[in-house]
SEPANU-403229 format. One record per residue (C-alpha): x, y, z; residue in three letters; residue number from 0. Coordinates in steps of 0.001 Angstrom, whole numbers, plus 524288, in hexadecimal, padded with zeros to 5 digits. Example, Ala and Ser with C-alpha at 12.3 -4.5 7.8 and 13.67 -1.06 7.14 Angstrom:
2
SITE      xx      yy      zz   residuo   num
SITE   8300C   7EE6C   81E78       ALA     0
SITE   83566   7FBDC   81BE4       SER     1
//
This chain:
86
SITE      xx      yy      zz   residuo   num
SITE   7F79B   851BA   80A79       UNK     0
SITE   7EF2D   8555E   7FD92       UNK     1
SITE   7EE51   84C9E   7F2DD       UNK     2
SITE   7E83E   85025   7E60D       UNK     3
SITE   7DE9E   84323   7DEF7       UNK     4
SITE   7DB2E   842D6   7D0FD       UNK     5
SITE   7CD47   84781   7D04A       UNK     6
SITE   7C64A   839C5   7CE8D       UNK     7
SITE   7CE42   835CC   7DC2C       UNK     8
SITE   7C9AC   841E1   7E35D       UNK     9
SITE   7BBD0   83C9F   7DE5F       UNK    10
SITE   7BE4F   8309A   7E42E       UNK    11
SITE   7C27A   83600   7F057       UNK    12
SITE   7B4BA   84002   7F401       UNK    13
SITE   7ABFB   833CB   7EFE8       UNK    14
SITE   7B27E   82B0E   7FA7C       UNK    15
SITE   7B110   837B9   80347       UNK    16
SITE   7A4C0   83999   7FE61       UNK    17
SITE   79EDB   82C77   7FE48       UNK    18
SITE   7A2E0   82DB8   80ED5       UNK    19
SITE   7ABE5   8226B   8103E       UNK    20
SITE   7B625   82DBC   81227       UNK    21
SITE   7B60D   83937   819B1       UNK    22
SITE   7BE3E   840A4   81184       UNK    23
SITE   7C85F   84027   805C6       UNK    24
SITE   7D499   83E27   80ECC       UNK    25
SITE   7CDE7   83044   813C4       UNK    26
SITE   7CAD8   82C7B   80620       UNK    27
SITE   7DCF0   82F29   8014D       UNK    28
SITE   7DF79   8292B   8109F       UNK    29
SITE   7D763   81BD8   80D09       UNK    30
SITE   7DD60   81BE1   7FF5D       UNK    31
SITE   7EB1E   81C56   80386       UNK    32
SITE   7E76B   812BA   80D6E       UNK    33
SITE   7E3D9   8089E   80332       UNK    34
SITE   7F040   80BD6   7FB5B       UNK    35
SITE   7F9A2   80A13   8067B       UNK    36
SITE   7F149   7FE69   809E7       UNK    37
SITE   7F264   7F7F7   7FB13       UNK    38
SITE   800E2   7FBFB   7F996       UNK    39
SITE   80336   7F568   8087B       UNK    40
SITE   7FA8F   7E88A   802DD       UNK    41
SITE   80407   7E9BE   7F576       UNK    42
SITE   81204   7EA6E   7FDEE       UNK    43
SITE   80C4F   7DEBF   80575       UNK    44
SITE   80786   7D719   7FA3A       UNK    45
SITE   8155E   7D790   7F4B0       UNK    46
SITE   81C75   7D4F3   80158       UNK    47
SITE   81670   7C887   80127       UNK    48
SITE   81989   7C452   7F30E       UNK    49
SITE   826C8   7C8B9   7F587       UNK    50
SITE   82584   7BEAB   8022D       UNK    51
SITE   81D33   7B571   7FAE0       UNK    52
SITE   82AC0   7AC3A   7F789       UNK    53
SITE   82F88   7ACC6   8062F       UNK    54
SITE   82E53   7A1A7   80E17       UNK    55
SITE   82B31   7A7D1   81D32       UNK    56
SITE   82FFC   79A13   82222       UNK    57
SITE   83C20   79653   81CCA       UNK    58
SITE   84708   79ACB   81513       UNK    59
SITE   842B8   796AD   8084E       UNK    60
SITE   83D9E   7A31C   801BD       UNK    61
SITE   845B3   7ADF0   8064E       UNK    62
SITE   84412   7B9C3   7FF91       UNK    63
SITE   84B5E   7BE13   7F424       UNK    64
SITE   852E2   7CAFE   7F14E       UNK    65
SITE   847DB   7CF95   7E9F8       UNK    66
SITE   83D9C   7CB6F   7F276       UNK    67
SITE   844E5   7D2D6   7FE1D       UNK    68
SITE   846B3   7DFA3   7F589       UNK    69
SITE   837E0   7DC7B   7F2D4       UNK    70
SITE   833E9   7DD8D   7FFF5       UNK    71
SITE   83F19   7E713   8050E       UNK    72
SITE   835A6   7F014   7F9C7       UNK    73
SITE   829DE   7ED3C   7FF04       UNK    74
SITE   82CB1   7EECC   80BA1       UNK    75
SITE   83373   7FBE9   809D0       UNK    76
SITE   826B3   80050   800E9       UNK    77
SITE   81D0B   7FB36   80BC6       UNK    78
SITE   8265D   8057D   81739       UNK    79
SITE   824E6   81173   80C9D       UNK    80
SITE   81625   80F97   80BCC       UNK    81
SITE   81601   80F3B   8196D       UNK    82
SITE   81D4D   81A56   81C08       UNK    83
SITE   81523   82324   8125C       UNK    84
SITE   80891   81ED9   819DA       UNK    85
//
């Protein structure tokens, strides 16, 4: 795969080889998209638990509602496609 950065992120990239915490430019983009699947992951859980944050997990008081199951039916379909791409 090639991928073309704006000038100022190619910068960025040859310092953090440069400054050795890197051995090259393809372990700086791999620990990148790392942290973006890892924040987008945190996000999709984050709102998975609002949307669960009305449910009661012992009785039967707080079931979801329509929108809360189309809310996580989303989520959960959004959370498979990231995974699928990775």
């Amino acid at each position: 795969m090639k991928v073309t950065l704006p000038s100022a992120l190619e910068d960025f990239v040859s310092s953090q080889v440069d400054s050795g915490e890197f051995g090259d430019a393809g372990e700086v983009v791999g620990e990148a998209l790392r942290l973006l699947r890892d924040q987008q992951e945190a996000k999709a859980l984050a709102e998975m638990r609002a949307a669960f944050a009305g449910v009661d997990s012992i009785g039967n008081k707080g079931e979801p509602t329509a929108k809360d199951r189309a809310l996580i039916s989303h989520l959960i379909s959004r959370h498979r496609s990231v995974k699928r791409r990775a």
